[in-house]
Backbone as CSV, one residue per row, in Angstrom:
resi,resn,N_x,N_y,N_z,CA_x,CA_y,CA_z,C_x,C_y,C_z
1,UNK,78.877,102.798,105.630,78.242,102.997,106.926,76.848,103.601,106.736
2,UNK,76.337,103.095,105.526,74.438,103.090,105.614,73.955,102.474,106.486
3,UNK,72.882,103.106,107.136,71.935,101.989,108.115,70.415,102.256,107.113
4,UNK,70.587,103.219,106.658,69.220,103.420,106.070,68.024,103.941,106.390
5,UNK,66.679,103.480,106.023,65.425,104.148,106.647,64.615,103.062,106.369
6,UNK,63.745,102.799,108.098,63.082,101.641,108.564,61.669,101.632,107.192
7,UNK,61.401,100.567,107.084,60.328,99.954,106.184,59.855,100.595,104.398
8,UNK,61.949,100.703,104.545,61.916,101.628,102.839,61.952,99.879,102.017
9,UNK,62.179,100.005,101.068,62.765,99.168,100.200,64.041,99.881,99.291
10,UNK,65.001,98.833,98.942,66.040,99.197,98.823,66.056,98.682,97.214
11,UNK,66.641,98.707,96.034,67.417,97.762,95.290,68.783,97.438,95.630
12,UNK,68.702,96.091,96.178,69.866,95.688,96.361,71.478,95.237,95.204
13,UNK,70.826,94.855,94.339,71.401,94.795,92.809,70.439,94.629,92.015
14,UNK,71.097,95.037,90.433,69.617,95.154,89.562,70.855,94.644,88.441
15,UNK,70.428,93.926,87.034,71.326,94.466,86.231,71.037,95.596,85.546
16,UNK,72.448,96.066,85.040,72.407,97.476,85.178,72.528,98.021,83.426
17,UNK,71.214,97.998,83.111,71.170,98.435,81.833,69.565,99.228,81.887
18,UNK,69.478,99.535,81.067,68.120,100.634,81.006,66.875,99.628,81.581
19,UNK,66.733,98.573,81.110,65.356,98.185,80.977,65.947,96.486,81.684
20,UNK,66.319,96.382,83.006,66.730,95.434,83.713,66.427,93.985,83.946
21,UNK,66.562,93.127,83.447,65.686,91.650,83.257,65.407,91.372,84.657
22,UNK,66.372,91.946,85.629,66.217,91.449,86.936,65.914,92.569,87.965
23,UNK,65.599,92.471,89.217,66.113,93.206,90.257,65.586,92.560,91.653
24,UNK,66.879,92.540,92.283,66.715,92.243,93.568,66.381,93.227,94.638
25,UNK,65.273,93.289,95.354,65.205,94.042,96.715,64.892,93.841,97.812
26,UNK,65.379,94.329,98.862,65.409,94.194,100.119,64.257,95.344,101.072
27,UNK,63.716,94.949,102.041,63.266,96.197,102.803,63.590,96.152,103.770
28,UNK,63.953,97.128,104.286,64.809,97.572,105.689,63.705,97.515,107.014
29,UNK,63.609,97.233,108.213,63.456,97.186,109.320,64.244,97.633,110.789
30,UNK,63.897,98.463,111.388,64.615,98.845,112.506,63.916,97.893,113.745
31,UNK,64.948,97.091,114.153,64.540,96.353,115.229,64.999,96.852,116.265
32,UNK,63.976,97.156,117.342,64.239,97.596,118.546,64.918,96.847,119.469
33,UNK,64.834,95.708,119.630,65.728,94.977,120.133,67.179,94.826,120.308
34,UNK,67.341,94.734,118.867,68.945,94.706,118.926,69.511,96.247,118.374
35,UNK,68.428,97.204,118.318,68.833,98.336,118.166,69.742,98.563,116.983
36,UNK,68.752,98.059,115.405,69.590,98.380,114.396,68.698,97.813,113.481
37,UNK,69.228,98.332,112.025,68.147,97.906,111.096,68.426,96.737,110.481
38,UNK,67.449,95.878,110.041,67.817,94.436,109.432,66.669,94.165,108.123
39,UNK,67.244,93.302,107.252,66.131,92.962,106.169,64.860,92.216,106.591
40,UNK,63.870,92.822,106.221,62.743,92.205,106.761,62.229,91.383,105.734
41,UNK,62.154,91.781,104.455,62.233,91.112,103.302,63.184,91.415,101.893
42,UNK,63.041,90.010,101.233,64.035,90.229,100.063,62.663,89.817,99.208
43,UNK,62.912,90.532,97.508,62.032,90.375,96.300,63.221,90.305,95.246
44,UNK,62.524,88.774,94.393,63.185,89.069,93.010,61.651,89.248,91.971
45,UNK,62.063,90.767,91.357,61.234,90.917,90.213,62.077,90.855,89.109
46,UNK,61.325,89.695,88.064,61.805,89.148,86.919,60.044,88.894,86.435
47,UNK,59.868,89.579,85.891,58.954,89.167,85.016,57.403,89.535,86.368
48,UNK,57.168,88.411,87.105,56.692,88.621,88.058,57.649,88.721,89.622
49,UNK,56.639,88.915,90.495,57.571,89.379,91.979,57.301,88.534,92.577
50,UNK,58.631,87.644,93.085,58.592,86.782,94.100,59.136,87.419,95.470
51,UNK,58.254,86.947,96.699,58.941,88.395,97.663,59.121,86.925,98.914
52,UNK,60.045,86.954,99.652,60.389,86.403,100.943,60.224,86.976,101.810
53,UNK,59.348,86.879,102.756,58.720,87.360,104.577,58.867,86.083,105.195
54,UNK,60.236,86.371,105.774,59.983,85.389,106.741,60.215,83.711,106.223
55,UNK,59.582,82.905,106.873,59.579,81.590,105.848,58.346,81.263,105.057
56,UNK,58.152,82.741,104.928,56.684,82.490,103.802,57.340,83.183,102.130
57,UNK,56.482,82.788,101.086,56.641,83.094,99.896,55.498,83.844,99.226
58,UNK,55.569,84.870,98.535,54.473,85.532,98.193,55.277,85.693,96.490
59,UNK,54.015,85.603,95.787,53.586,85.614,94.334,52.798,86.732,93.727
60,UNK,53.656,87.836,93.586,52.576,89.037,92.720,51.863,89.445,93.709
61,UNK,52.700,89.394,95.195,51.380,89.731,96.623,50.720,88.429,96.944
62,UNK,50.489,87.298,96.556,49.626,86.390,96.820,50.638,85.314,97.758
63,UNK,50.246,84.510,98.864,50.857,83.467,99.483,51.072,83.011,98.361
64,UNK,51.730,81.542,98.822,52.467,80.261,98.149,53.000,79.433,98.791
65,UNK,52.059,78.496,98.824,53.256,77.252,99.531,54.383,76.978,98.895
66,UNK,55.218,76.290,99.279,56.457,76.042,98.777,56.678,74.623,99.473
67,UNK,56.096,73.694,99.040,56.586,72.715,99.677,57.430,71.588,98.179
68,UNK,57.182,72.410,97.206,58.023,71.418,95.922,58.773,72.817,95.451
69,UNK,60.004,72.086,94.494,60.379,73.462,94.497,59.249,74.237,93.276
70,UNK,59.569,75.446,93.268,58.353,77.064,92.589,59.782,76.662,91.564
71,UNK,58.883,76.638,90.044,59.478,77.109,89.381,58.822,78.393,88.032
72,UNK,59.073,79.339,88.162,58.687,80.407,87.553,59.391,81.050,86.182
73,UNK,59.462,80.527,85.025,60.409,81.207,83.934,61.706,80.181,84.404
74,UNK,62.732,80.943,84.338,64.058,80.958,84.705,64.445,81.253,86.251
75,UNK,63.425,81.630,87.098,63.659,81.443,88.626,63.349,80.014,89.392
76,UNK,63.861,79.600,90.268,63.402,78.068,90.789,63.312,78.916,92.439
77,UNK,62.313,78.472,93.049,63.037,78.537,94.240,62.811,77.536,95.403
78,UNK,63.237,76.853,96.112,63.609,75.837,96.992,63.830,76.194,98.605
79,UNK,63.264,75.337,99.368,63.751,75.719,100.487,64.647,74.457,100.984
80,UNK,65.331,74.461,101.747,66.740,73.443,101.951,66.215,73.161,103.515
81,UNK,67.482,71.921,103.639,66.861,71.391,104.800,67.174,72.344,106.349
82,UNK,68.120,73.147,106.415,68.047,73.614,107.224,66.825,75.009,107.220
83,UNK,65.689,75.267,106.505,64.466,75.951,106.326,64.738,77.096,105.779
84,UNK,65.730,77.502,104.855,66.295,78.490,104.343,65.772,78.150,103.153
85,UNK,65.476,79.683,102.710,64.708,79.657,101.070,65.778,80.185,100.159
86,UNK,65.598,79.491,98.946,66.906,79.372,97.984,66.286,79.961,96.859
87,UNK,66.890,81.225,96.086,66.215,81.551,95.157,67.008,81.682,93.951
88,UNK,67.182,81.034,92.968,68.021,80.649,91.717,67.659,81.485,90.494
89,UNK,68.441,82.682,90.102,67.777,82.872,88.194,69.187,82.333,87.589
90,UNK,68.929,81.259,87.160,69.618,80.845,85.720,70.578,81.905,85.514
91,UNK,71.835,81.358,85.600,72.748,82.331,84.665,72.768,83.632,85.092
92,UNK,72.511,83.986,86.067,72.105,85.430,86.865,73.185,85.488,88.283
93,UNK,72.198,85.170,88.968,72.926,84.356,90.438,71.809,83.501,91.359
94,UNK,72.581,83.600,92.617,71.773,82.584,93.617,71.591,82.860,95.133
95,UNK,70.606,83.316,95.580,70.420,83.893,97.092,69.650,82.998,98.266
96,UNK,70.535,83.012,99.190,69.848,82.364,100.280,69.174,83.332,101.230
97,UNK,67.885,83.233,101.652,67.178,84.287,102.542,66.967,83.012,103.906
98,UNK,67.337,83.660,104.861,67.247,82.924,106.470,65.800,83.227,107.144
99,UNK,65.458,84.045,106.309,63.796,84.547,106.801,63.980,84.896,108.309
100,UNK,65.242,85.510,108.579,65.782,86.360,109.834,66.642,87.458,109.622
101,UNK,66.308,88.147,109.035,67.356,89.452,108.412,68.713,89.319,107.453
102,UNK,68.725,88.297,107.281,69.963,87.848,106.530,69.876,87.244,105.113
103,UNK,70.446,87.928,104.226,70.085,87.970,102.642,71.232,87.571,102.147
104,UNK,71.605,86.403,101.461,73.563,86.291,100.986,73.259,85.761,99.260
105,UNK,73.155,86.686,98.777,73.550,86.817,97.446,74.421,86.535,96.586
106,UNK,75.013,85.072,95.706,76.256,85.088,95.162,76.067,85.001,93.491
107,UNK,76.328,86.132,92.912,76.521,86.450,91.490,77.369,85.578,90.972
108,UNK,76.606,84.762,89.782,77.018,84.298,88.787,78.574,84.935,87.858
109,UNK,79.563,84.172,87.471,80.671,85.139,86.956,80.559,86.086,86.152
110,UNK,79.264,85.591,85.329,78.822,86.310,83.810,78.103,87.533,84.273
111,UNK,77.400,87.902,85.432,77.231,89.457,85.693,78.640,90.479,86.615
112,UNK,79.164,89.756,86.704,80.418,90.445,87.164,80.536,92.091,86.699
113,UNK,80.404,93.327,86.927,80.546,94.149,86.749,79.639,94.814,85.704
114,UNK,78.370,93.867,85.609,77.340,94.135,85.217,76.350,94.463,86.039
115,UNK,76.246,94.380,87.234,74.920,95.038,88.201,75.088,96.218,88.763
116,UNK,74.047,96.661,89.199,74.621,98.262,90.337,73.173,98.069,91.278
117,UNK,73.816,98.803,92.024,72.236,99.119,93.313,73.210,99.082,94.763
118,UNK,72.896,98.511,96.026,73.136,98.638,96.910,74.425,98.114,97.061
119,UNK,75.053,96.964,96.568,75.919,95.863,96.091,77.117,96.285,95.780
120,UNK,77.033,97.442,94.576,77.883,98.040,94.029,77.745,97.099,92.583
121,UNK,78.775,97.295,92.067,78.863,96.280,90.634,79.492,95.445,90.238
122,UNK,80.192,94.610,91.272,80.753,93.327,91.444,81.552,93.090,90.687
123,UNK,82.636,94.338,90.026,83.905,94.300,89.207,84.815,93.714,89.851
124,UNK,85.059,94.026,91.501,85.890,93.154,92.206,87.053,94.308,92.334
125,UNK,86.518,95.603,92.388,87.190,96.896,92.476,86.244,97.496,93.791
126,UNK,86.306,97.534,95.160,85.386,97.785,95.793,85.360,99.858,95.408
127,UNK,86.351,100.222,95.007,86.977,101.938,94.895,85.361,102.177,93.984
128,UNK,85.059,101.864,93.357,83.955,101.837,92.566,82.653,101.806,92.567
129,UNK,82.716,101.581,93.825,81.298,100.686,93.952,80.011,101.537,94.351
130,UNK,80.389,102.944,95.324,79.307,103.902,95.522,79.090,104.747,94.393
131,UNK,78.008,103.594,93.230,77.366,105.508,92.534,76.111,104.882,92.291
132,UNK,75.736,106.043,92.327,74.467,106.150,92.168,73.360,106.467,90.533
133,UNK,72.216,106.081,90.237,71.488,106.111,89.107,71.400,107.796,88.872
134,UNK,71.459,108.003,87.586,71.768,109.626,87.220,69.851,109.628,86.137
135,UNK,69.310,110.782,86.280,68.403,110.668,85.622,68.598,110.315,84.322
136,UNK,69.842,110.656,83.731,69.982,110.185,81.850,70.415,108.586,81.722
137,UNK,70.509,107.895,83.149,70.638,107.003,82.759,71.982,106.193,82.942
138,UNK,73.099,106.590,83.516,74.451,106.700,83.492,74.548,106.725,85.078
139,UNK,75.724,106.450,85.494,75.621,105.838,86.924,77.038,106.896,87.372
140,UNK,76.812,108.012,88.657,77.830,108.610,88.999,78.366,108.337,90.436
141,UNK,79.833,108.085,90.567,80.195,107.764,91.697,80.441,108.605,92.847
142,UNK,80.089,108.307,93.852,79.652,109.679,94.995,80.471,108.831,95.793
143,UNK,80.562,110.176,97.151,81.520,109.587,98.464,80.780,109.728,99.817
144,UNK,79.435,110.117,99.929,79.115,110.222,100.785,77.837,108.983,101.068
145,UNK,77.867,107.925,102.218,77.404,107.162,102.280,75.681,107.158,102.201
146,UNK,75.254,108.257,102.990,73.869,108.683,102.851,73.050,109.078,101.442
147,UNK,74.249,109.670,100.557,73.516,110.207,99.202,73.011,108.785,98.202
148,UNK,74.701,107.552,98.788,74.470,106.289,97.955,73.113,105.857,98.397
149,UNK,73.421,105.655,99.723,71.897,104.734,100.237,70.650,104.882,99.625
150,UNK,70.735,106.630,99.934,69.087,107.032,99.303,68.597,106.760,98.162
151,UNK,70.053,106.847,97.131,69.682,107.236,95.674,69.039,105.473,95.539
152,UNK,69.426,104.549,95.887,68.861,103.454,95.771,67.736,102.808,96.851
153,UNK,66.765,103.967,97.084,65.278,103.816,97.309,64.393,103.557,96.603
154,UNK,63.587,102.671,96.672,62.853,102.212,95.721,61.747,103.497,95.672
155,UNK,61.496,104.324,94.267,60.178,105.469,94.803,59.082,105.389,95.145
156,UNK,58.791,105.834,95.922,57.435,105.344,96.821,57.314,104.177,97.895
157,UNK,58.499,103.746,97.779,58.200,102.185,99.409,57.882,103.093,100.585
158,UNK,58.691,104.514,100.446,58.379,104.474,102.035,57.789,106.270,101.955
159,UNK,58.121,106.426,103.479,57.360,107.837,103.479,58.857,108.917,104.301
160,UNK,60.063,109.057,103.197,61.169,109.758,103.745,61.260,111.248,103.387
C-alpha cells in the first residue's frame, strides 16, 4: 500500500548485483483527476537511457522517432498496432508501456529471483519481496510499506 511521492522516480526492478547491466524506472505522477498517483514515465538504462513519455521516445534525453523498430545493443523497441511501445532486452525481459500510466513488465525465467527494486525479486515467494538496498550492498527485508517505497528512490529525482 505505497502510493509514493509525485514526480520522484522510482527503480522499478534492477538486476540485483553490485554493478547492474540493467535498470528499469518509473516516475510517479499524482493525477488530480482521478485522485491518485500513476506512472508518468518508464526508463530502461542499459548502457544508454531509453525513457517513454507518453507515445514519445527519448534517447540519452534526446527525441526519437520510432517509426521502425530502435534497435540499441541488446534492447529493440517497437511500437505495436494497438500504439503501445514494446521494449525488449534479450534474455532479460519484456515491457509494454500504454503511454497512459500503465507499465506491465514480464521477466524472462532466467532473472527469476535475480532482480530487486519496486517489483520485489520475482522468486515467486511474494513473503520476500519488501527489502530494501543496505549501504554494504546486501538487501534487508522490512515490513513497513513507506520505508520499502522510499528506499527505492532514485537519489536526487525529486525534492522529498
Amino acid at each position: 500500500m505505497y502510493n509514493g511521492h509525485s514526480d520522484c522516480e522510482y527503480v522499478l526492478f534492477e538486476e540485483c548485483v553490485p554493478r547492474p547491466s540493467f535498470t528499469v524506472l518509473i516516475r510517479h505522477h499524482y493525477l488530480k483527476e482521478a485522485m491518485k498517483m500513476v506512472v508518468s514515465e518508464v526508463s530502461v538504462v542499459n548502457g544508454d537511457r531509453v525513457t517513454l513519455i507518453e507515445d514519445r521516445l527519448y534517447i540519452n534525453g534526446k527525441i526519437h522517432n520510432i517509426l521502425t523498430p530502435l534497435i540499441l545493443g541488446n534492447l529493440t523497441v517497437t511500437r505495436d498496432n494497438a500504439g503501445y511501445l514494446r521494449a525488449k532486452l534479450d534474455s532479460k525481459f519484456t515491457l509494454t508501456w500504454n503511454g497512459k500510466g500503465r507499465v506491465a513488465p514480464v521477466l524472462n525465467k532466467s532473472m527469476f529471483g535475480k532482480v530487486c527494486g519496486m517489483l520485489g525479486n520475482a522468486d515467486g515467494d511474494p513473503s520476500n519481496d519488501m527489502q530494501i538496498p543496505m549501504p554494504d550492498g546486501t538487501l534487508k527485508l522490512v515490513a513497513e510499506s513507506d520505508e520499502f517505497g522510499d528506499k527505492w528512490i532514485v537519489p536526487g529525482s525529486c525534492s522529498i
